[in-house]
N, C-alpha and C positions, 0 to 999 in steps of 0.2 A: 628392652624392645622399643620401649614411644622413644627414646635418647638414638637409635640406629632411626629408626625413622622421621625424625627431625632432623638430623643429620642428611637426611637423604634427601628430602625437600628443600632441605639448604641449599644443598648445591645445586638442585634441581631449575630453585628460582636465580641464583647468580648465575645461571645460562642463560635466561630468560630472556631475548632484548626489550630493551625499556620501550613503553609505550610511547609515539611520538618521535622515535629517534629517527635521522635523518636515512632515506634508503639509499646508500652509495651508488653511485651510478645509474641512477633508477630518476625519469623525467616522466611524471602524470602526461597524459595527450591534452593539447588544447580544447578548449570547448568548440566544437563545427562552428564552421558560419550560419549555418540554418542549423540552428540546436533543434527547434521545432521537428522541424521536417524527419531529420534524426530520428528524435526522440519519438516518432508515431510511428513510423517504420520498425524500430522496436520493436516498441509497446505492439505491434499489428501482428508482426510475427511470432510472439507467444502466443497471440490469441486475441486479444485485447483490443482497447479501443483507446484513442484518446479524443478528448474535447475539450477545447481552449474558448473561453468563455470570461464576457467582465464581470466584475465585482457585483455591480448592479443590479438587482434583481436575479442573479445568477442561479437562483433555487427554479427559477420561470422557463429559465434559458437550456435548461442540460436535457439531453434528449434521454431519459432515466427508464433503464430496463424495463420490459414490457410487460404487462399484468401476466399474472404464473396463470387468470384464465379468462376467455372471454368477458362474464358474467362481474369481472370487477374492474371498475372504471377509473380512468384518467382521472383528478381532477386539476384543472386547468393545464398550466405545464408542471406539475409536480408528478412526483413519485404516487406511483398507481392508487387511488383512492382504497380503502380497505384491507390493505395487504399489509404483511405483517412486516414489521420495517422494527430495526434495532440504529438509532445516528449518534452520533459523535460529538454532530453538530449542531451547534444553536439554532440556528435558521433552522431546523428541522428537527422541529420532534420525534422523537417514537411511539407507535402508536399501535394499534388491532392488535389484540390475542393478550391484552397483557403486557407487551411488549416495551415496556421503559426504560430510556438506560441505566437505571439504578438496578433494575430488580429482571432482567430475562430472564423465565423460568426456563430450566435446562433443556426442559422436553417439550420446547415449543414451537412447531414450526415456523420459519425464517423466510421469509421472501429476498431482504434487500436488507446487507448494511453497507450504511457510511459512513465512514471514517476519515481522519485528519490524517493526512500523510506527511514527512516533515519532509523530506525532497523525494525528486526521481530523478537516477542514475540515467544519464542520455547513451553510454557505450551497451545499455542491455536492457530499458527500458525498465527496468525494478524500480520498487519506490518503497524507502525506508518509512515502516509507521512501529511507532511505539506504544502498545496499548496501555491503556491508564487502568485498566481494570481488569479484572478475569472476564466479565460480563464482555465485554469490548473485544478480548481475545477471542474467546467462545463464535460470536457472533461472525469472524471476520475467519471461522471454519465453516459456522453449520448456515448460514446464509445461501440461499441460491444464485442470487447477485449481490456481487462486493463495488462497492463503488468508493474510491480514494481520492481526499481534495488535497490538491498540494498548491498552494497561492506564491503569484508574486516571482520572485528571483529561486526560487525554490528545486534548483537544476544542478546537478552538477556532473562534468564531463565522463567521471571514471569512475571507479569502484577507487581505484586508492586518494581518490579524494574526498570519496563517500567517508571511508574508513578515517582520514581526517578531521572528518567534520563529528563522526563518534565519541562520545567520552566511555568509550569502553568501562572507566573506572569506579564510572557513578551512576551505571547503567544495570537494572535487573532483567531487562529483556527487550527483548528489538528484534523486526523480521524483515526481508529484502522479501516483496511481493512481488510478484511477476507472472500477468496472465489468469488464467482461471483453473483450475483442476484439470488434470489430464493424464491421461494412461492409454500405452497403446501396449500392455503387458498379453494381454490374450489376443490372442490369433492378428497380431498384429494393427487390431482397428484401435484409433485412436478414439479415445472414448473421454467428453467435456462431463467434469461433475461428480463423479466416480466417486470421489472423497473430497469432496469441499467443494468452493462454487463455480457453476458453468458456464458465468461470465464475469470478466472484470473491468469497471471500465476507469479511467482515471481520467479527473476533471480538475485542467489547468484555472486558477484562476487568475488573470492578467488581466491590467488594465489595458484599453487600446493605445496607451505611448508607449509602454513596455517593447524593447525591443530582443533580438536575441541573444546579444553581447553582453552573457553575464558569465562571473568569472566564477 
């Protein structure tokens, strides 16, 4: 029996075409001349937002989802004072409830995570992130607001050149993000949140000489 069936994945994988191999006939789409513009029109129509912002202070600069309630406050331009927040990112700690990126307890609730995104797709406005952690995955479901930094040159025109830029081979997991939670399954109404978060926003970081002619 395991001799028929090694036998069978044999041949299974000699069908398989190689990772990387060239698509006969097949030309990826240039990047637009306004990638920007593009790529917010996207991102807008799953739902989402985008906001292109410099390097600089750029944690001061992002206009970050709004307190889950009155009674807890801004502070300065950061992410809402006291809320429970899970980040990614250095410039921004994790904080209220517990909430560190080492250790999110499962059952705790989530205001706002953010996360490192490694590009976004401009043909459908998705943005490849790979989480480092389960804690990291977790958070970037039970979150109310997902928020994704993708810096710099960090665009690319199509999905088959997303998939390019992939190493499929040395990869244990990876997800095309796109938009916030949505379901319009009962009676038709489109419903934000339903199973995971009810806004998404993704935040370009670019310097101001950066232009949109990236390949």
């Amino acid at each position: 029996m395991s001799s028929a069936r090694d036998a069978i994945l044999a041949r299974l994988a000699a069908t398989r075409p190689a990772f990387g191999r060239e698509r006969r006939g097949l030309q990826s789409p240039p990047m637009p001349a306004d990638a920007e513009a593009v790529l917010r029109a996207r991102i807008e129509a799953a739902g989402g937002t985008l906001q292109v912002v410099p390097r600089a202070n750029w944690t001061e600069r992002v206009a970050w989802p709004g307190a889950v309630s009155p009674d807890v406050p801004r502070s300065g331009g950061g992410p809402p004072h006291g809320a429970a927040i899970y980040s990614a990112i250095p410039e921004l700690p994790s904080g209220s409830a517990g909430n560190q990126a080492g250790g999110t307890p499962e059952d705790a609730p989530l205001d706002l995570a953010i996360l490192r995104g490694e590009f976004a797709v401009v043909e459908n406005g998705a943005v490849w992130q790979v989480p480092r952690s389960a804690h990291e995955r977790r958070a970037a479901l039970l979150a109310e607001h997902l928020v994704l930094v993708i810096e710099g040159d960090a665009l690319v025109a199509s999905l088959h050149q997303a998939y390019e830029r992939i190493d499929l081979a040395t990869l244990a997991f990876g997800w095309f993000l796109c938009g916030p939670s949505k379901t319009a399954d009962i009676e038709q109404a489109l419903v934000l949140g339903a199973h995971g978060p009810r806004s998404l926003s993704v935040v370009w970081l670019r310097d101001p000489a950066a232009t949109n002619a990236i390949a």
